[in-house]
C-alpha positions in Angstrom: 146.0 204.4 80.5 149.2 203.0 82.0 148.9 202.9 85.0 145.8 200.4 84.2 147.4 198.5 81.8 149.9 197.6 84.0 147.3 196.9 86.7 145.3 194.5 84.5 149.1 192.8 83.4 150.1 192.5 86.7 146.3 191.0 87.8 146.7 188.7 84.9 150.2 187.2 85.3 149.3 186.7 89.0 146.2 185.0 88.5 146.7 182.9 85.4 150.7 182.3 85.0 150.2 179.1 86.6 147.2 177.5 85.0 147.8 179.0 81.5 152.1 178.6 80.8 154.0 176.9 83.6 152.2 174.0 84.0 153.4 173.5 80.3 156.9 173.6 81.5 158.5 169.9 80.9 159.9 169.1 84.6 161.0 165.7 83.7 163.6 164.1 81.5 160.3 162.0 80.1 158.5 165.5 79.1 161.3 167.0 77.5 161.4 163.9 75.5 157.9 164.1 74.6 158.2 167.9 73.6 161.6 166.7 71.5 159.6 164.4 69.7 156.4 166.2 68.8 158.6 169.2 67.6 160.4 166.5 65.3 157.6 165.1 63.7 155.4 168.4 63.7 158.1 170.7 62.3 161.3 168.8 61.5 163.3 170.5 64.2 165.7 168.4 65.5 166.9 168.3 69.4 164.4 171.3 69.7 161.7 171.0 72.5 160.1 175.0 72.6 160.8 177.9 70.0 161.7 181.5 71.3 161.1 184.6 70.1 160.9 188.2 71.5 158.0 190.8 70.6 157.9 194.5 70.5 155.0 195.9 72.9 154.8 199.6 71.4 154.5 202.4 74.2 155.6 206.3 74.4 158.7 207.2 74.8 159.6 206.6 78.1 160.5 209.5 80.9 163.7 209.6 82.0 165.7 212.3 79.2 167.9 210.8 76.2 168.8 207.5 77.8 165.3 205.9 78.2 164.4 206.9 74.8 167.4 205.4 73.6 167.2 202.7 75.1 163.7 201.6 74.5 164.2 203.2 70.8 164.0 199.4 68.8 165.2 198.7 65.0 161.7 199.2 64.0 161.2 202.9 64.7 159.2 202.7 67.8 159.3 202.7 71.5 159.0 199.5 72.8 159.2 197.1 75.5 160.2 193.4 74.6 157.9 190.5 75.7 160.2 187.3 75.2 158.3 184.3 75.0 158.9 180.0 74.6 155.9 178.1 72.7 156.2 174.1 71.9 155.2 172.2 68.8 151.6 172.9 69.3 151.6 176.6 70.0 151.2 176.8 73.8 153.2 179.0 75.9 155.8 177.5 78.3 157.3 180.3 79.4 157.7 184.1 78.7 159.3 187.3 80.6 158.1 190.8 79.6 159.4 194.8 80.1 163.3 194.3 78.7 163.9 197.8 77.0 163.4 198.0 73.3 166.9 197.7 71.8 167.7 194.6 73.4 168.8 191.3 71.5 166.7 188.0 72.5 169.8 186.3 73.4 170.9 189.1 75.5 167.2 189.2 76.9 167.4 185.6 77.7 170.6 185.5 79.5 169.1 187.6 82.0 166.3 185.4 82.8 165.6 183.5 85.5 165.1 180.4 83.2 169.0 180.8 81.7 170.0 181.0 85.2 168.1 177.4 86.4 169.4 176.3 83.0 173.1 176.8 84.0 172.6 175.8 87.9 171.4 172.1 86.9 174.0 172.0 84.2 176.7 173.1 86.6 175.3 170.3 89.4 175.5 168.0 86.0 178.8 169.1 85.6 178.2 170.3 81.9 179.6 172.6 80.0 176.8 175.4 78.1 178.6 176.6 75.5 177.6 180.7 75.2 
């Protein structure tokens, strides 16, 4: 059963990542404006252009002795994995990452990504400061 839910995952990500959540990505300054807005007037979050949450994918307790188990152990009382994932103002996905262990913060999850790390590149060729 794993071994095809990870086939079916992988066969879905590959085939549909780009038509279904990065295209949603704002590229320009003129998108993220647009996204800023409509999360304004939609929800009355201000200087906000996506919302971010993680979610726990339950699973068995992972092989690999008292470590994996520990690690993928999550506040809940379960084994999961975490599937972190951006949505704008009108619920589509912009972005997302999947398979951090269980235990693990969202911010600690996002710091990791490959979207925190373009994030501090083009504030770095900005020279801007992120505050962490």
């Amino acid at each position: 059963m794993c071994s095809i839910v990870q086939e079916v995952s992988e066969i879905i990500v590959e085939h549909l990542w780009t038509e279904s959540v990065s295209k949603y990505m704002p590229e320009s300054s003129d998108d993220f404006e647009k996204k800023i807005l409509d999360m304004e007037e939609l929800w009355q979050f201000n200087c906000c252009w996506a919302a971010a949450d993680g979610c726990h994918i339950p699973l068995k307790c992972p092989p690999g002795c008292l470590e994996a188990c520990k690690e993928h152990h999550n506040f809940k009382n379960f084994y999961s994995i975490v599937l972190m994932r951006m949505v704008d103002s009108h619920y589509i996905f912009v972005w997302g990452s999947c398979g951090y262990p269980g235990n693990s913060h969202d911010t600690t999850i996002f710091r990791y990504t490959e979207l925190w790390n373009s994030i501090l590149r083009q504030a770095a060729s900005n020279n801007r400061q992120i505050y962490r």
